[in-house]
MARTOR-849846 format. One record per atom (N, C-alpha, C): atom name; x negated, y, z negated. Coordinates in Angstrom, 1 decimal. Layout:
BEGIN
atome CA, px X, py Y, pz Z
...
% end
This chain:
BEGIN
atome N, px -0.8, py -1.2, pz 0.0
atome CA, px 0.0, py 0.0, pz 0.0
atome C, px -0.9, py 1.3, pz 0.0
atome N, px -2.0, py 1.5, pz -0.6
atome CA, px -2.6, py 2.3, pz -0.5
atome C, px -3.1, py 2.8, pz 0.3
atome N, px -3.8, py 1.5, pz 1.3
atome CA, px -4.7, py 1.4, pz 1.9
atome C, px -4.0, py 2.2, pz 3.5
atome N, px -2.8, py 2.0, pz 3.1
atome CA, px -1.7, py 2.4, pz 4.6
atome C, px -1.3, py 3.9, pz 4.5
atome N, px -1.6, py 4.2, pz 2.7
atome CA, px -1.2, py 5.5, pz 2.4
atome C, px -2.5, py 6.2, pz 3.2
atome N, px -3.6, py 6.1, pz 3.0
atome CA, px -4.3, py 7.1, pz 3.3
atome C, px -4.9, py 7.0, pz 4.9
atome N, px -4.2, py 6.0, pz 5.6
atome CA, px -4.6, py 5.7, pz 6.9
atome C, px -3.2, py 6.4, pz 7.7
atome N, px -2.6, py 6.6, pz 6.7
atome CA, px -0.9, py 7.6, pz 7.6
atome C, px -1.3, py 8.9, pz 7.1
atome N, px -2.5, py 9.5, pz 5.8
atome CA, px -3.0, py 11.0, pz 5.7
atome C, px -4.0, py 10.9, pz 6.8
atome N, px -4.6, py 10.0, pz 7.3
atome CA, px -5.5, py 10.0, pz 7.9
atome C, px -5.0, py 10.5, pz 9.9
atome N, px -4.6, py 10.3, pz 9.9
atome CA, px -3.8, py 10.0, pz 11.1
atome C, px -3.0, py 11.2, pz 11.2
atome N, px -2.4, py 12.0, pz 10.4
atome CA, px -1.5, py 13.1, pz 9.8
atome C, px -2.7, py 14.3, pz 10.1
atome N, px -3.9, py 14.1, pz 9.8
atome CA, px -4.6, py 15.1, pz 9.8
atome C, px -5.4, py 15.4, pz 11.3
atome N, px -5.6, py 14.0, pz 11.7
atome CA, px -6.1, py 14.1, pz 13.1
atome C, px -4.9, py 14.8, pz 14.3
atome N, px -4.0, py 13.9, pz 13.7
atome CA, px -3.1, py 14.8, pz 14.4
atome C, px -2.7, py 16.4, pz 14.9
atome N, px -2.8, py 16.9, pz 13.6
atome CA, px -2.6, py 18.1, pz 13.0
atome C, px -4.1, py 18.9, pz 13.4
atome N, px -5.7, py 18.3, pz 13.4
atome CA, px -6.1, py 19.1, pz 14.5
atome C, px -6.4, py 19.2, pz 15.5
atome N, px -6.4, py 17.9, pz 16.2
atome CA, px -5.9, py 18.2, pz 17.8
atome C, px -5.0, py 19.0, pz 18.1
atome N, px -3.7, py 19.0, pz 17.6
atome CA, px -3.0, py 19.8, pz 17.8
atome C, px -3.7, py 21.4, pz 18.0
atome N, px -3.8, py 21.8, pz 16.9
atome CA, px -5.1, py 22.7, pz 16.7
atome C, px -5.4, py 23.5, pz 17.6
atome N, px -6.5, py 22.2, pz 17.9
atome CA, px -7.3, py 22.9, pz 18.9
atome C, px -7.6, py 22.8, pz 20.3
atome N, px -5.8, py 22.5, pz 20.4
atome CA, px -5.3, py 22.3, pz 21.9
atome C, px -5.1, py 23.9, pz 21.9
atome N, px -4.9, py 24.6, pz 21.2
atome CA, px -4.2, py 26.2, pz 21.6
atome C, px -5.8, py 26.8, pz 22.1
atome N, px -6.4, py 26.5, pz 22.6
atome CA, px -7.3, py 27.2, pz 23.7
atome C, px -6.6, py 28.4, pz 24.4
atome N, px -6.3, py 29.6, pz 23.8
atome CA, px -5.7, py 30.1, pz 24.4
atome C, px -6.3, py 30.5, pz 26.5
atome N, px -7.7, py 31.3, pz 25.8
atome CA, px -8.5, py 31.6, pz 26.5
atome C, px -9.4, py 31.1, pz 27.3
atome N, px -9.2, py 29.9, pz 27.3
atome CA, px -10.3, py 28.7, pz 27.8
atome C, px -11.4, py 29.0, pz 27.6
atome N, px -12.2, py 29.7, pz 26.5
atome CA, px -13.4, py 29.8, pz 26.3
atome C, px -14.7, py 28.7, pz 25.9
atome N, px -14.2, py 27.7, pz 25.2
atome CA, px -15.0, py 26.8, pz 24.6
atome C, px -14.7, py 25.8, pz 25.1
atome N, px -13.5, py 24.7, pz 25.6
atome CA, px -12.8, py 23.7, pz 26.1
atome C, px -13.2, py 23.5, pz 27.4
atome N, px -14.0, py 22.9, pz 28.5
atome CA, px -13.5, py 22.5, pz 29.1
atome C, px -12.6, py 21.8, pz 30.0
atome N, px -11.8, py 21.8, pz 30.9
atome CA, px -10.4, py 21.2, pz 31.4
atome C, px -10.3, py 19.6, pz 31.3
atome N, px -11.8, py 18.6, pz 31.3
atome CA, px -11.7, py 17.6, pz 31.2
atome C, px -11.1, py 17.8, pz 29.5
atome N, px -12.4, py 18.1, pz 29.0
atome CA, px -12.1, py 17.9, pz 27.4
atome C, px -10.3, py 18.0, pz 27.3
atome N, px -10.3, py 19.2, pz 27.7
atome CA, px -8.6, py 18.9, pz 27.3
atome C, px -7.4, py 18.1, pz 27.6
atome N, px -8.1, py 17.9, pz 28.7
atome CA, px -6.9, py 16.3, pz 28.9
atome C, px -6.9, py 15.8, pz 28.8
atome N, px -8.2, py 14.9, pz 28.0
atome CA, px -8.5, py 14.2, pz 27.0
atome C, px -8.0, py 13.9, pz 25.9
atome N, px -8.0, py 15.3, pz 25.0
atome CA, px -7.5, py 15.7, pz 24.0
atome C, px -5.7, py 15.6, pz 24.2
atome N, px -5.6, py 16.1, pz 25.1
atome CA, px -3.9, py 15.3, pz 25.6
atome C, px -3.4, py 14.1, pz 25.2
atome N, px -4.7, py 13.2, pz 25.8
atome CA, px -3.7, py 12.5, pz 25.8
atome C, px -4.2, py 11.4, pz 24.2
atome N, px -5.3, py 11.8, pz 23.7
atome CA, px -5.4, py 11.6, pz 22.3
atome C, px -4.6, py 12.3, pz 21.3
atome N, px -3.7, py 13.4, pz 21.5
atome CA, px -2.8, py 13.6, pz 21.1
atome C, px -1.2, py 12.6, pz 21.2
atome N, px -0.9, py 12.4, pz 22.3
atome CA, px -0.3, py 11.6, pz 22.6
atome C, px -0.1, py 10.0, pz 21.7
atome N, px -1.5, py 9.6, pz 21.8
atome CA, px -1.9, py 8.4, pz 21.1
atome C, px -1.8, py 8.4, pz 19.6
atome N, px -2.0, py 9.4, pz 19.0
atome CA, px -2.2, py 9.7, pz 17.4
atome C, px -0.6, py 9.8, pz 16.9
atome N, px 0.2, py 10.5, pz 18.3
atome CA, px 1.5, py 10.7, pz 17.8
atome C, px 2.6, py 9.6, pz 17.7
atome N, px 1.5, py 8.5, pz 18.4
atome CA, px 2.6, py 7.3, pz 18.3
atome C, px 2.6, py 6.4, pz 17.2
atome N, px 1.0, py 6.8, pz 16.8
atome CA, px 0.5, py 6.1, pz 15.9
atome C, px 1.3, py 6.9, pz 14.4
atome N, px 1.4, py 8.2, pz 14.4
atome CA, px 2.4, py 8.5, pz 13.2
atome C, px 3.8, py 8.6, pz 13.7
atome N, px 4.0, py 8.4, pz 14.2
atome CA, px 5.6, py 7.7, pz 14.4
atome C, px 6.0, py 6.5, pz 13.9
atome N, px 4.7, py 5.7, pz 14.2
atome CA, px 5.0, py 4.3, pz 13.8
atome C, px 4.8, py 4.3, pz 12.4
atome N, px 4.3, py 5.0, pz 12.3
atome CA, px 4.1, py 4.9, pz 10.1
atome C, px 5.5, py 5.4, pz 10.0
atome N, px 5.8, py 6.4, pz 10.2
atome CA, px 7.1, py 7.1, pz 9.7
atome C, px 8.5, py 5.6, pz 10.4
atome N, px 8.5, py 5.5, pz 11.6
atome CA, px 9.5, py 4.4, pz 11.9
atome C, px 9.3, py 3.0, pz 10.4
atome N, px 7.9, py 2.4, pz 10.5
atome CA, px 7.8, py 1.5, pz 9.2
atome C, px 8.2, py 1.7, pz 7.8
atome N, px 8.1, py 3.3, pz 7.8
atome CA, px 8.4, py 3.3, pz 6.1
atome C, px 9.7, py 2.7, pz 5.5
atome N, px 9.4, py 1.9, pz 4.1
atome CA, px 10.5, py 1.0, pz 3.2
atome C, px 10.3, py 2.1, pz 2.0
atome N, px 11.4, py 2.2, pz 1.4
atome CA, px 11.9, py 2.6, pz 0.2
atome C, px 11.9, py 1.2, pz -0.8
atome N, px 10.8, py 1.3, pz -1.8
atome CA, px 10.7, py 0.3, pz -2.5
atome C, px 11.7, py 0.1, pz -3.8
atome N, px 12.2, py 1.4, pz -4.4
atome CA, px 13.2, py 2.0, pz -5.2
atome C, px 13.7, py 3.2, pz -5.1
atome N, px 14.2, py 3.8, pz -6.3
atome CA, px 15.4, py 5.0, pz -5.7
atome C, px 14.7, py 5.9, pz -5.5
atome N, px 13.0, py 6.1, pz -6.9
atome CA, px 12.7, py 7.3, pz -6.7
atome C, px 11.5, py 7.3, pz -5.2
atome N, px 11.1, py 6.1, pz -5.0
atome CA, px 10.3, py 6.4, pz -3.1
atome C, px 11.8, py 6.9, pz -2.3
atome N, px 12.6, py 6.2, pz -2.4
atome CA, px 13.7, py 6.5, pz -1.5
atome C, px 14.0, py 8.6, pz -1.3
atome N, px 14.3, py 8.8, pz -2.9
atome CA, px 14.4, py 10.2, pz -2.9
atome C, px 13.4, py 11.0, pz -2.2
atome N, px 11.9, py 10.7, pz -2.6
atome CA, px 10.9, py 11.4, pz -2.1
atome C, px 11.1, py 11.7, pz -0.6
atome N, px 11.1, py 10.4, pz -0.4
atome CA, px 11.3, py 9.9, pz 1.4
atome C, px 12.3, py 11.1, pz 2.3
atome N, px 13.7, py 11.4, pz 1.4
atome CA, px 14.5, py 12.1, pz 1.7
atome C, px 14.0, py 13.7, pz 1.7
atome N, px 13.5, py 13.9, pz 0.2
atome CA, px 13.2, py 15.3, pz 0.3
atome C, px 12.2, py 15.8, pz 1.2
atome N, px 11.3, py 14.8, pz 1.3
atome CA, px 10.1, py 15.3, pz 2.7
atome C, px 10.6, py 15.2, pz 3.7
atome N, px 11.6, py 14.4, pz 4.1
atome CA, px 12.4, py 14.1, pz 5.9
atome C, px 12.7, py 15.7, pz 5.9
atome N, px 13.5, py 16.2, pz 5.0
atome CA, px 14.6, py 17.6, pz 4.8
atome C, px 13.6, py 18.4, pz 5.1
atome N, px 12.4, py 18.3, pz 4.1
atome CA, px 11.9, py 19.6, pz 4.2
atome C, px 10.5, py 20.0, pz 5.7
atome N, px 10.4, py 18.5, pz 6.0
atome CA, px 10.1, py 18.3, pz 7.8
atome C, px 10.8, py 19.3, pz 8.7
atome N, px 12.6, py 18.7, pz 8.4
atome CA, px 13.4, py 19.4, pz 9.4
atome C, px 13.9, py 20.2, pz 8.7
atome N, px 14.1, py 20.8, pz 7.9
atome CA, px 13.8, py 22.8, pz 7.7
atome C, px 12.6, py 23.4, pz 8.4
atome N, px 11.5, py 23.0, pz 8.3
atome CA, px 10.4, py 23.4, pz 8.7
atome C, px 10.3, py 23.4, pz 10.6
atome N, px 10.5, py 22.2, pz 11.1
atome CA, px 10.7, py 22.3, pz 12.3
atome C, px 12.0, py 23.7, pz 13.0
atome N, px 13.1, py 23.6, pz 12.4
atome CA, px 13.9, py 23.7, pz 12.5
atome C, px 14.3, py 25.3, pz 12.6
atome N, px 13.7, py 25.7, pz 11.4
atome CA, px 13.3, py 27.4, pz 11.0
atome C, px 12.0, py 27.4, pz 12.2
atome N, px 11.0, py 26.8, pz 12.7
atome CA, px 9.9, py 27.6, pz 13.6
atome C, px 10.5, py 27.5, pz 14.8
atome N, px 11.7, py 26.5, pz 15.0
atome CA, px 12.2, py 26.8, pz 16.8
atome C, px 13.5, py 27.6, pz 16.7
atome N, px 13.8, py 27.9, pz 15.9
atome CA, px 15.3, py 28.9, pz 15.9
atome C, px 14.3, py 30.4, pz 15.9
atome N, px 13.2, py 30.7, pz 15.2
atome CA, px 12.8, py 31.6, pz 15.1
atome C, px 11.5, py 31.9, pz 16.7
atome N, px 11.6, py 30.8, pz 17.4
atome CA, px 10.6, py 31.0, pz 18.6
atome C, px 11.8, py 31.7, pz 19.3
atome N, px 13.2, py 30.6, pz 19.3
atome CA, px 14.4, py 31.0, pz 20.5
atome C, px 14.4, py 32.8, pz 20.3
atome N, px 14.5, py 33.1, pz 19.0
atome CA, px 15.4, py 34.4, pz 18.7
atome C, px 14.1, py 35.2, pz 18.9
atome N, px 12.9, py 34.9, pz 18.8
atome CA, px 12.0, py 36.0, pz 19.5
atome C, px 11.8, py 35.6, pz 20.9
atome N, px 11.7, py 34.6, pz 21.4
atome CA, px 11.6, py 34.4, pz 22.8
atome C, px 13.0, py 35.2, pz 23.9
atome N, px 13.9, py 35.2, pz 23.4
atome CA, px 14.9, py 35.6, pz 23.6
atome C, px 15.4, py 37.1, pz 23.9
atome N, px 14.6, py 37.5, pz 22.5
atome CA, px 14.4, py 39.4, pz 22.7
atome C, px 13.5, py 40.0, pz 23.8
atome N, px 12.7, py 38.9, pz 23.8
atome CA, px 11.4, py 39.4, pz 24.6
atome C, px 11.8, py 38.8, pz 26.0
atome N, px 13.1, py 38.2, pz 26.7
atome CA, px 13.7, py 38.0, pz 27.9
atome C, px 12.7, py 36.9, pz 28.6
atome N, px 12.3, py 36.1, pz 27.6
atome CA, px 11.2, py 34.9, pz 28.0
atome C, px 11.3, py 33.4, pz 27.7
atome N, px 12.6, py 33.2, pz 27.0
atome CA, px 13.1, py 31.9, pz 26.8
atome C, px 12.6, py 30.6, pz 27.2
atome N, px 12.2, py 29.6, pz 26.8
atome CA, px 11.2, py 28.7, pz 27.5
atome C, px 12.0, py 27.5, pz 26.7
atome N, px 12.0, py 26.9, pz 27.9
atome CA, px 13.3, py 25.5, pz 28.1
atome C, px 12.7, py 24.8, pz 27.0
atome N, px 11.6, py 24.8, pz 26.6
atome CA, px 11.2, py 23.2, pz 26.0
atome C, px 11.4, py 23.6, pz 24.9
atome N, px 11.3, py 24.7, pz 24.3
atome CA, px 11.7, py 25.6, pz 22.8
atome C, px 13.1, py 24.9, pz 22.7
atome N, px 13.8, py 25.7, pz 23.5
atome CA, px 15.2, py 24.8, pz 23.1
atome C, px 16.0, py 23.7, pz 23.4
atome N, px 15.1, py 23.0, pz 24.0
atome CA, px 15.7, py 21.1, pz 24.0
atome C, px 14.9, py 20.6, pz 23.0
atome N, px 13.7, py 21.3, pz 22.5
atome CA, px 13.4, py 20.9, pz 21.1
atome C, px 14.6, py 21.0, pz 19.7
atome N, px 14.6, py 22.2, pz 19.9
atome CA, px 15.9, py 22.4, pz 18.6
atome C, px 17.1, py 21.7, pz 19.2
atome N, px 17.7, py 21.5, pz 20.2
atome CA, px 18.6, py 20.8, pz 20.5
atome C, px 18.1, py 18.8, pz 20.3
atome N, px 16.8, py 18.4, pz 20.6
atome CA, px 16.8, py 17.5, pz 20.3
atome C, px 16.5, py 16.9, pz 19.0
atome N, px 16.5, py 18.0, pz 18.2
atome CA, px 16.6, py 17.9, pz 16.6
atome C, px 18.0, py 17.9, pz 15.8
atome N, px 18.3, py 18.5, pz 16.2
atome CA, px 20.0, py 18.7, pz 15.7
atome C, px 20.6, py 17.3, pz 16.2
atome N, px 20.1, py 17.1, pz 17.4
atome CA, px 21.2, py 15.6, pz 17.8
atome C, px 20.9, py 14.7, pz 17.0
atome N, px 19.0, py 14.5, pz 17.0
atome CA, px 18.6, py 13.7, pz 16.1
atome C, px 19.0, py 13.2, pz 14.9
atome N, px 19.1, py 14.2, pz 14.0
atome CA, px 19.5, py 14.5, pz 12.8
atome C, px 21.7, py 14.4, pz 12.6
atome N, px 22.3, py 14.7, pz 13.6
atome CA, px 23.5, py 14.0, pz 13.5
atome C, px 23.9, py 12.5, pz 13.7
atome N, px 22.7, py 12.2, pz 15.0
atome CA, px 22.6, py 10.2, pz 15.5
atome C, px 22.5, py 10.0, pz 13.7
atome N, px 21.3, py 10.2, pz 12.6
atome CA, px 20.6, py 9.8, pz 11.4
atome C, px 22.1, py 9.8, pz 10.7
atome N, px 22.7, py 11.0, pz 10.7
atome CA, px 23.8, py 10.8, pz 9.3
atome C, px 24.6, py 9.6, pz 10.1
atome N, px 25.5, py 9.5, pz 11.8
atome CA, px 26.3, py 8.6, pz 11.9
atome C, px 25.9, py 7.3, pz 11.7
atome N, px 24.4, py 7.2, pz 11.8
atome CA, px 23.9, py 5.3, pz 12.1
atome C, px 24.2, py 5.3, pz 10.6
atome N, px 23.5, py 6.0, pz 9.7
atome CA, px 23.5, py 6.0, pz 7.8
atome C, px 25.0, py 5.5, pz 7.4
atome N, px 25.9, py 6.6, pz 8.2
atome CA, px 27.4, py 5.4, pz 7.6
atome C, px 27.9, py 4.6, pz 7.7
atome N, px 27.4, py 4.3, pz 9.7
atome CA, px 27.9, py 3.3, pz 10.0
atome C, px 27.4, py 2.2, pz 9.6
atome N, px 26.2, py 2.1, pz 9.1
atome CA, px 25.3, py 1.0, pz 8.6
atome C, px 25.7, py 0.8, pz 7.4
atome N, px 26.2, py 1.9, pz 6.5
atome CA, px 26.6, py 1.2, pz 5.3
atome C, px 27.8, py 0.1, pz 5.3
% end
């Protein structure tokens, strides 16, 4: 158990700087190989924390709670930075499709989660 704990922080953090230091805005340091590389090692890292998060068991009530309060506070987090990209992308007459099939693909997400939760009970 442990051993998975810190191989899903592990994985969590790789993630999180590739992501990083994909924002090359300027292409100064990156070359174009490097970065599609970095693509698609992005890609790979993300399936790899998907599949932690798809595996995770609730062993009792209080992992179960945890489980819940971090899902929540994931999707507040996601949820507040794409409502707040739309509504400035928006003023600025620059809307960008993928902004909002993200928050739309979140909201559905998160409705599929509560109907499978009932219907499974």
């Amino acid at each position: 158990m442990k051993n998975n704990f810190i191989s899903e922080i592990a994985v969590s953090i790789i993630l999180l700087t590739l992501t990083v230091l994909l924002l090359n805005p300027l292409n100064l340091w990156m070359p174009r190989e490097a970065h599609m590389g970095m693509i698609v090692a992005l890609a790979v890292f993300f399936i790899l924390f998907a599949s932690f998060i798809w595996r995770e068991k609730s062993i009792d009530e209080r992992e179960a709670l945890h489980r819940n309060i971090s899902g929540r506070w994931a999707y507040l987090a996601g949820t507040t930075i794409a409502v707040t990209g739309v509504v400035v992308q928006s003023l600025q007459h620059t809307l960008n499709m993928w902004l909002v099939l993200s928050l739309v693909a979140m909201i559905l997400g998160k409705v599929v989660g509560l109907v499978y939760g009932k219907l499974k009970k």
